[in-house]
BALOBA-1460 file (C-alpha; in Angstrom, 3 decimals):
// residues 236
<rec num="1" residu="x" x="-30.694" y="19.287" z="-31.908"/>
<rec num="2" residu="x" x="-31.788" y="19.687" z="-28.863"/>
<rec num="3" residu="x" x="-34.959" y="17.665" z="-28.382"/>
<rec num="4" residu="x" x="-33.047" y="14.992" z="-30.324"/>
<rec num="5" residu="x" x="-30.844" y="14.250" z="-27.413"/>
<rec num="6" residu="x" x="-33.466" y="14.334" z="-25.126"/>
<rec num="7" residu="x" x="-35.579" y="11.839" z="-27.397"/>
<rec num="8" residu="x" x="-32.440" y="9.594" z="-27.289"/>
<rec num="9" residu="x" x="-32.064" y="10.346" z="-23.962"/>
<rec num="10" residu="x" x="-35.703" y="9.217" z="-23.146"/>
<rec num="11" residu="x" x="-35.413" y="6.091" z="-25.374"/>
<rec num="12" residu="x" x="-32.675" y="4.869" z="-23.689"/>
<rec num="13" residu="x" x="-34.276" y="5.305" z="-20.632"/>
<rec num="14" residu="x" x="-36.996" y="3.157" z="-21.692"/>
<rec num="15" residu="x" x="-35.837" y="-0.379" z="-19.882"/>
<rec num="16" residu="x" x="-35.900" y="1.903" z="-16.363"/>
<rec num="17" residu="x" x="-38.930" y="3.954" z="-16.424"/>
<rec num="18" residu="x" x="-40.491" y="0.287" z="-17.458"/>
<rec num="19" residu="x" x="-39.026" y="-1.747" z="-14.704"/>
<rec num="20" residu="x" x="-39.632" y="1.160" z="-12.464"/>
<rec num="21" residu="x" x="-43.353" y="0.847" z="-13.212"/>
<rec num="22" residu="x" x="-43.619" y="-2.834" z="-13.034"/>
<rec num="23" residu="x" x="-41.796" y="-2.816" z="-9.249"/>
<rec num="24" residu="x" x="-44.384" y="-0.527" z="-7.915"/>
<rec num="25" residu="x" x="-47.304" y="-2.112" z="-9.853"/>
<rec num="26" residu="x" x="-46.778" y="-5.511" z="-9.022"/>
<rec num="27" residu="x" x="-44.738" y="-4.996" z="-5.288"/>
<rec num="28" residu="x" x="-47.520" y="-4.216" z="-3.242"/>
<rec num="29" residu="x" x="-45.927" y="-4.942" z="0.143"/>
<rec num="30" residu="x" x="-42.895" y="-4.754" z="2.019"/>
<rec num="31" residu="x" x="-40.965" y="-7.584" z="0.193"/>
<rec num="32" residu="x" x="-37.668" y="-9.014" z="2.040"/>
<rec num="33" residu="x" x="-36.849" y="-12.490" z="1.295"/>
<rec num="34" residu="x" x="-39.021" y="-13.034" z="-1.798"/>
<rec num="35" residu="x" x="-36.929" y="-13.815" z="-4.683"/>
<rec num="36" residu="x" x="-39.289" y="-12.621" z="-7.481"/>
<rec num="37" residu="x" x="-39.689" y="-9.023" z="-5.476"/>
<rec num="38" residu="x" x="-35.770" y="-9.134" z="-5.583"/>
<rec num="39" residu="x" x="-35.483" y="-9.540" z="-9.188"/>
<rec num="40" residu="x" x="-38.650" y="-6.877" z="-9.659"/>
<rec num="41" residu="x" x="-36.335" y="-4.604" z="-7.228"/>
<rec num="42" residu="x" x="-32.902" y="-5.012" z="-9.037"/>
<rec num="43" residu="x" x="-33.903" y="-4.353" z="-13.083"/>
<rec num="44" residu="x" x="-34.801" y="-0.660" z="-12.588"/>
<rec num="45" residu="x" x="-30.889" y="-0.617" z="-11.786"/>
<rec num="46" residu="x" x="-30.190" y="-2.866" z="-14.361"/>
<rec num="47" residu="x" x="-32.164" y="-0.524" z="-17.061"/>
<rec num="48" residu="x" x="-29.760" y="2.403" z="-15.892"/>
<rec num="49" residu="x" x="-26.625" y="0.261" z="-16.269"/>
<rec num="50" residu="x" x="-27.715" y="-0.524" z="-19.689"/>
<rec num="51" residu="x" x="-28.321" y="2.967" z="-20.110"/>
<rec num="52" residu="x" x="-24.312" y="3.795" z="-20.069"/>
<rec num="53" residu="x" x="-23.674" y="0.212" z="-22.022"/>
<rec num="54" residu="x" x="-25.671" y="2.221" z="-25.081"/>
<rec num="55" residu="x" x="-23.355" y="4.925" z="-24.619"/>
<rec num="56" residu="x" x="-19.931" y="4.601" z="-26.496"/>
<rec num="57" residu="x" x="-16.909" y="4.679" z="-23.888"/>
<rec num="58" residu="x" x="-13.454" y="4.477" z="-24.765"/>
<rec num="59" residu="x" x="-12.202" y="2.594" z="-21.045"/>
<rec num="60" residu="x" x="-14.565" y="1.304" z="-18.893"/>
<rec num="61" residu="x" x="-12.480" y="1.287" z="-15.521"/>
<rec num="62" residu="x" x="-10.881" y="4.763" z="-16.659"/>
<rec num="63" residu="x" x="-13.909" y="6.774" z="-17.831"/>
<rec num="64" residu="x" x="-16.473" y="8.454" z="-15.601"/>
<rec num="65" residu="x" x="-18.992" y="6.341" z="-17.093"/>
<rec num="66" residu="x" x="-16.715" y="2.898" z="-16.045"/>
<rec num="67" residu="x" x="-16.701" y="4.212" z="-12.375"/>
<rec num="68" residu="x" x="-20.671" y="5.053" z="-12.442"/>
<rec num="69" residu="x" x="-21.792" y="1.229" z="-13.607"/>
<rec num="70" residu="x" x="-19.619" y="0.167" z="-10.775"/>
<rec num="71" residu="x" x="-21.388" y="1.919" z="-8.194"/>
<rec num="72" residu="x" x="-24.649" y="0.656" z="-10.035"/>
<rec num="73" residu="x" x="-23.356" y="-2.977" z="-10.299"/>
<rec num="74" residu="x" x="-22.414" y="-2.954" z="-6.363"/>
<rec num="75" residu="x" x="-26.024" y="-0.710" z="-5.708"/>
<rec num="76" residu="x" x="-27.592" y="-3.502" z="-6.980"/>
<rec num="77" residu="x" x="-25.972" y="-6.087" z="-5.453"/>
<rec num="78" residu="x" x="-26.877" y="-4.032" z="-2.193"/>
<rec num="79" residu="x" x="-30.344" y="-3.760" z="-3.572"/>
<rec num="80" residu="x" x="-30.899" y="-7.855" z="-3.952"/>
<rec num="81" residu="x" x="-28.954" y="-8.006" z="-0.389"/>
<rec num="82" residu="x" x="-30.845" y="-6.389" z="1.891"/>
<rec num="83" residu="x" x="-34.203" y="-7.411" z="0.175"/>
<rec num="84" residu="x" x="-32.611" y="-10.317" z="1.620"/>
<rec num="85" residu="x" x="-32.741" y="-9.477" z="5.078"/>
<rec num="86" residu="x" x="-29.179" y="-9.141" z="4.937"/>
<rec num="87" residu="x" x="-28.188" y="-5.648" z="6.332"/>
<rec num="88" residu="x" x="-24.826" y="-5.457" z="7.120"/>
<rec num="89" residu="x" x="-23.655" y="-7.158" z="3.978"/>
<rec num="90" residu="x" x="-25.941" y="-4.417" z="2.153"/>
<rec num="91" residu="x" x="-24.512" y="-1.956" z="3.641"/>
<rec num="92" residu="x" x="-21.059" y="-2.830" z="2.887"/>
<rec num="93" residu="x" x="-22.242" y="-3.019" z="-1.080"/>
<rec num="94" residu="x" x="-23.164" y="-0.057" z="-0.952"/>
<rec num="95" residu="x" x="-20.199" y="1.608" z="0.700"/>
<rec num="96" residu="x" x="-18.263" y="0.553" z="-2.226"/>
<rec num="97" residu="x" x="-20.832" y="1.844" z="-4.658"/>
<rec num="98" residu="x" x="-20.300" y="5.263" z="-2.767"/>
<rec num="99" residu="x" x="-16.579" y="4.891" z="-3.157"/>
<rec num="100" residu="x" x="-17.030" y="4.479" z="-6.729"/>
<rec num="101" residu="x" x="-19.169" y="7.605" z="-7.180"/>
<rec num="102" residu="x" x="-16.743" y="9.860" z="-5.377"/>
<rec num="103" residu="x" x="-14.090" y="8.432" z="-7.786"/>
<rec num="104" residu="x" x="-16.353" y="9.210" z="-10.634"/>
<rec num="105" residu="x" x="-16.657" y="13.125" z="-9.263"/>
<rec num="106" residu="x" x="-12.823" y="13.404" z="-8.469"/>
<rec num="107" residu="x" x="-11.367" y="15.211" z="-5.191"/>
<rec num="108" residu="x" x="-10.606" y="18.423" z="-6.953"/>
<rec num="109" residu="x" x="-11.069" y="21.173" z="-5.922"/>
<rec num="110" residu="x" x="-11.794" y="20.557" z="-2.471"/>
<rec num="111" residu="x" x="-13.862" y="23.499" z="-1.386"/>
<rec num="112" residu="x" x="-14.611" y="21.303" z="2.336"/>
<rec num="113" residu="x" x="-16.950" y="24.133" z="3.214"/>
<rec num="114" residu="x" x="-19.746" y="22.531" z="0.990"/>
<rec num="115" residu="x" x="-19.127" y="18.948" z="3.289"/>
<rec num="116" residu="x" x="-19.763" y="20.590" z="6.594"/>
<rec num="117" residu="x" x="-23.218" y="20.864" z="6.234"/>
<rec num="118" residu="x" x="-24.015" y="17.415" z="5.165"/>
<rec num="119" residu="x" x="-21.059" y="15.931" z="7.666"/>
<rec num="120" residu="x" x="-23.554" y="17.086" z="10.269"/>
<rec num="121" residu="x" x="-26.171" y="16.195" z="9.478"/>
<rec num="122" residu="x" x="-24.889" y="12.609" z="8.887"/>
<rec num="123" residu="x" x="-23.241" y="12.962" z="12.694"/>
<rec num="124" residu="x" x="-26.965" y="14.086" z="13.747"/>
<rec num="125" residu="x" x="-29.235" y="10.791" z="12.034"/>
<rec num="126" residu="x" x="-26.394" y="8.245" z="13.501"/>
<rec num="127" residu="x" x="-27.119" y="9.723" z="16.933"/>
<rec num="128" residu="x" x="-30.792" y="9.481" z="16.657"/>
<rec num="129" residu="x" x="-30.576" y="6.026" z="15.815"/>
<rec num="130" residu="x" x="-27.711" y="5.019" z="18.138"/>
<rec num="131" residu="x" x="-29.460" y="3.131" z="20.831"/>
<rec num="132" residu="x" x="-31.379" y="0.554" z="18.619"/>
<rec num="133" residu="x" x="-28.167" y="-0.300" z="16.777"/>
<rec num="134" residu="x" x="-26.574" y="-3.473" z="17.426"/>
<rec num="135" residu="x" x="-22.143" y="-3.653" z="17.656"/>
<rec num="136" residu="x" x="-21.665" y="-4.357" z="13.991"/>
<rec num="137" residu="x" x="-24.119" y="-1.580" z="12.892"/>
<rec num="138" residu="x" x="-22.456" y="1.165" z="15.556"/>
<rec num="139" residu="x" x="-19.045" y="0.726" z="13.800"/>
<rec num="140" residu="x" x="-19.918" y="-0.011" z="10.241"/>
<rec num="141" residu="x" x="-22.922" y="2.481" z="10.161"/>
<rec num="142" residu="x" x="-20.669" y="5.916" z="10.850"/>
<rec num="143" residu="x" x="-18.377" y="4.623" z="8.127"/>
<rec num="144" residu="x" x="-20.868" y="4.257" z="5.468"/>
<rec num="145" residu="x" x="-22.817" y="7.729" z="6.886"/>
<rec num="146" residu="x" x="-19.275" y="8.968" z="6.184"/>
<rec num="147" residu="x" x="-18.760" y="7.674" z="2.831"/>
<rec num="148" residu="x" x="-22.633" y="8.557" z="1.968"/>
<rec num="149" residu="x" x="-21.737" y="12.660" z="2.975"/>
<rec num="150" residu="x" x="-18.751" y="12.285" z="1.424"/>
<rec num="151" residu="x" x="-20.525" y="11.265" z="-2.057"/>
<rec num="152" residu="x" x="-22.637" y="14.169" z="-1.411"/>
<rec num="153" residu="x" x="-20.099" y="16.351" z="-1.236"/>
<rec num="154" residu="x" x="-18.103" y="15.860" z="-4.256"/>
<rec num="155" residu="x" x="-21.545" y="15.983" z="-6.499"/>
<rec num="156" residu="x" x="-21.802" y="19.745" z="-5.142"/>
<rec num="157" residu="x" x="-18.527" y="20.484" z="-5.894"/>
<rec num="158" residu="x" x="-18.720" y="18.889" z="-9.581"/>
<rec num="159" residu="x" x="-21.734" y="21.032" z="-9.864"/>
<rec num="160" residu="x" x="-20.569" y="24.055" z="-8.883"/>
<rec num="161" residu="x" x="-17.371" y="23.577" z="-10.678"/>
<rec num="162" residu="x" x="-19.596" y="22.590" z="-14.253"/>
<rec num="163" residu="x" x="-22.920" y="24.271" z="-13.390"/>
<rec num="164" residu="x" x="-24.673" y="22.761" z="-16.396"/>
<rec num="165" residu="x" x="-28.439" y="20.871" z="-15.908"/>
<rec num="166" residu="x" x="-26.928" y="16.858" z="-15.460"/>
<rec num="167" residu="x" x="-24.330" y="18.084" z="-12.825"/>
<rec num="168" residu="x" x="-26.940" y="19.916" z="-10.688"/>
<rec num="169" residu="x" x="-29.523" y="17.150" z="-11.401"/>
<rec num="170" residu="x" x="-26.491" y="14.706" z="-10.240"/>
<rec num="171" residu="x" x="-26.045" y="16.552" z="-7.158"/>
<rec num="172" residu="x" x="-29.572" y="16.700" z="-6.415"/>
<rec num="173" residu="x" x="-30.040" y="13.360" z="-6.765"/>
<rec num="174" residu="x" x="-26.971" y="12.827" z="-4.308"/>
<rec num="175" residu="x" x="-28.345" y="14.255" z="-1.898"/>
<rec num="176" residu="x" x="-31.839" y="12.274" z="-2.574"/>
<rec num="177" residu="x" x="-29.874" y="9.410" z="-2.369"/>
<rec num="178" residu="x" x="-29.142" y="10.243" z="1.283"/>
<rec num="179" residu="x" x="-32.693" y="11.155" z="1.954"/>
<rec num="180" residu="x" x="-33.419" y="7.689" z="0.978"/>
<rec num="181" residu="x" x="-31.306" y="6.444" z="3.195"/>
<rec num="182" residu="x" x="-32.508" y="8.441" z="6.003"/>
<rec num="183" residu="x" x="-35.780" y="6.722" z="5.809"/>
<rec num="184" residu="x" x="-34.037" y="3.475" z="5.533"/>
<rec num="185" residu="x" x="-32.355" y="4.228" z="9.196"/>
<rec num="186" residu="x" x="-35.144" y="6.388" z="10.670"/>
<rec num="187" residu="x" x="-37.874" y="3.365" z="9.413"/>
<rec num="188" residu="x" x="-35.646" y="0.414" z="10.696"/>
<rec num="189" residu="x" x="-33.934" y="1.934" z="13.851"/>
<rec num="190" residu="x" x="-35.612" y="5.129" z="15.188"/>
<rec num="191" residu="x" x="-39.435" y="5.001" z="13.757"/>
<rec num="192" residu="x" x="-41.439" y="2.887" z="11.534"/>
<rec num="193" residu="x" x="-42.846" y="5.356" z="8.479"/>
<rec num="194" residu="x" x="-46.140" y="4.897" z="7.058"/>
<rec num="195" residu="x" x="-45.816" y="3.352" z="3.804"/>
<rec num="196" residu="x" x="-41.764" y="3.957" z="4.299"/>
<rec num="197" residu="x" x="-40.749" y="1.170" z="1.452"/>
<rec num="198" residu="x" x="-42.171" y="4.351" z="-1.800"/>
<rec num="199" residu="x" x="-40.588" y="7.221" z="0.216"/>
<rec num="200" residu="x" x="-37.134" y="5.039" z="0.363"/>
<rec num="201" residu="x" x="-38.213" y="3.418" z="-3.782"/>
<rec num="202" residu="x" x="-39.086" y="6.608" z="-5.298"/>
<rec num="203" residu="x" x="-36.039" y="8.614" z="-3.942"/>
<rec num="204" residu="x" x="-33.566" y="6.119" z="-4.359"/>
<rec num="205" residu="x" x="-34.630" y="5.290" z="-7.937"/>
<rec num="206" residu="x" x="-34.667" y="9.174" z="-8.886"/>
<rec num="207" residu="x" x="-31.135" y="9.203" z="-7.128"/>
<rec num="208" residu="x" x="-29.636" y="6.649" z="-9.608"/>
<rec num="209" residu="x" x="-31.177" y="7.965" z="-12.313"/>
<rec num="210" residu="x" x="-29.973" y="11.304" z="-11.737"/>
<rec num="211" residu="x" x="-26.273" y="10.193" z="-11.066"/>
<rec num="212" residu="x" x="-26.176" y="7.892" z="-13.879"/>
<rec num="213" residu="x" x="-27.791" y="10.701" z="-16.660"/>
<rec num="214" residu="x" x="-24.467" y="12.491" z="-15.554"/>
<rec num="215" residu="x" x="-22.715" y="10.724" z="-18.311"/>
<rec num="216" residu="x" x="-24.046" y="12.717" z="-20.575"/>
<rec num="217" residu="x" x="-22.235" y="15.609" z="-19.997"/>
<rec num="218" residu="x" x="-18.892" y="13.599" z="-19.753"/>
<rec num="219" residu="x" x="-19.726" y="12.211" z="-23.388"/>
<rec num="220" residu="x" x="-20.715" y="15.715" z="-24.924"/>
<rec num="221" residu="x" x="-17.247" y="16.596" z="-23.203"/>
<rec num="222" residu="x" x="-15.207" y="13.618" z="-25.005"/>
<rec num="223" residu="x" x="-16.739" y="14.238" z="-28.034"/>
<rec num="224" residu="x" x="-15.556" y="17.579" z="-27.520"/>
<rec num="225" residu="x" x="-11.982" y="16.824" z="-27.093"/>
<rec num="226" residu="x" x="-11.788" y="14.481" z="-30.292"/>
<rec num="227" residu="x" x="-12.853" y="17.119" z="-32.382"/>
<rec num="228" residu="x" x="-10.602" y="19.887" z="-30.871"/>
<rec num="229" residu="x" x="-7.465" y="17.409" z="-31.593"/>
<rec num="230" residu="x" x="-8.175" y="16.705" z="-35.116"/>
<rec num="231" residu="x" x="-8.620" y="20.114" z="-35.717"/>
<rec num="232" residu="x" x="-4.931" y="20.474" z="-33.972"/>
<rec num="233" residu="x" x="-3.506" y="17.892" z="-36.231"/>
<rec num="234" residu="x" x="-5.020" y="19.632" z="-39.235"/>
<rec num="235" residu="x" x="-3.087" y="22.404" z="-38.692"/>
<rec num="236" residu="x" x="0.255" y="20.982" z="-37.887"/>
């Protein structure tokens, strides 16, 4: 039963592992403002929403699921933004994509001691980098550092809360989703990286990947719940 799911799991995972290869097999160099490296850039995140469309989902604004393709569908709108050259505006994309992952996690329970940690070090990159940034970037970067911990956070807390193998892979891939964004700010307005562009590629992609094969679990657990009610009828 087992390595049935995972088969499925791997089928359906088909369009992104594809796309993923043809992005890094045909994108050679960095690639802002090309439209065809846009397009190669955005369908990796397009295989993963596809990925939940396969999946059967009873609300798609209500379910976990619903609130994960909206952080993919404004992660790639950040993605095809600031291949762009347009920064700011991909920035703000993605704030709402984080905004839509911490929905997905919930707020409950707190337990704030897991935030500290990555709270500081979100406080620490933003001062490293504060000198090269221009006015828009020193007020709007802080709030989407915060909303970036903050997405962090709750994917530590849903994994401690359901330690099961997609919630820890979610929350590792979280937090790889803030490493990729550290080389983003640390390439752009501290350093330039050696070949930065597959350090930021390869951990964001995991990072989506991860967060969106976190549905899983949330299906497994409808499925669940259905069953558990019939059986309840049954008897009454």
């Amino acid at each position: 039963m087992a390595k049935t799911c995972a088969f499925s799991i791997l089928l359906k995972l088909l369009p992104f592992l594809t796309t993923t290869a043809l992005y890094f097999g045909f994108v050679t160099k960095d690639p802002e403002g090309e439209l065809w490296t846009t397009v190669l850039k955005c369908l990796p995140i397009f295989g993963l929403m596809l990925f939940i469309g396969m999946h059967k989902m009873n609300s798609i604004l209500d379910c976990y699921g619903g609130k994960i393709l909206l952080g993919l569908t404004f992660s790639v709108t950040g993605d095809a933004l600031l291949n762009l050259d347009l920064f700011p505006h991909g920035m703000g994309a993605f704030a709402v994509a984080q905004i839509c992952y911490i929905a997905a996690y919930g707020l409950k329970p707190v337990k704030f001691y897991f935030a500290i940690p990555f709270y500081a070090l979100g406080i620490a990159m933003y001062v490293v980098v504060f000198e090269k940034l221009d006015v828009v970037l020193k007020v709007g970067l802080p709030i989407y550092a915060f909303l970036l911990t903050s997405m962090v956070w709750r994917s530590v807390v849903q994994a401690s809360t359901k330690p099961n193998f997609f919630n820890i892979l979610c929350a590792f891939g979280s937090f790889m989703f803030a490493v990729s964004d550290g080389f983003i700010a640390i390439d752009k307005f501290y350093t330039p990286i050696p070949h930065a562009r597959y350090y930021i590629m390869t951990t964001y992609y995991f990072a989506q990947c991860a967060i969106t094969l976190s549905i899983v679990n949330r299906i497994g657990e409808t499925v669940g719940e259905k069953k558990i009610n019939k059986k309840k009828s049954k008897k009454n």
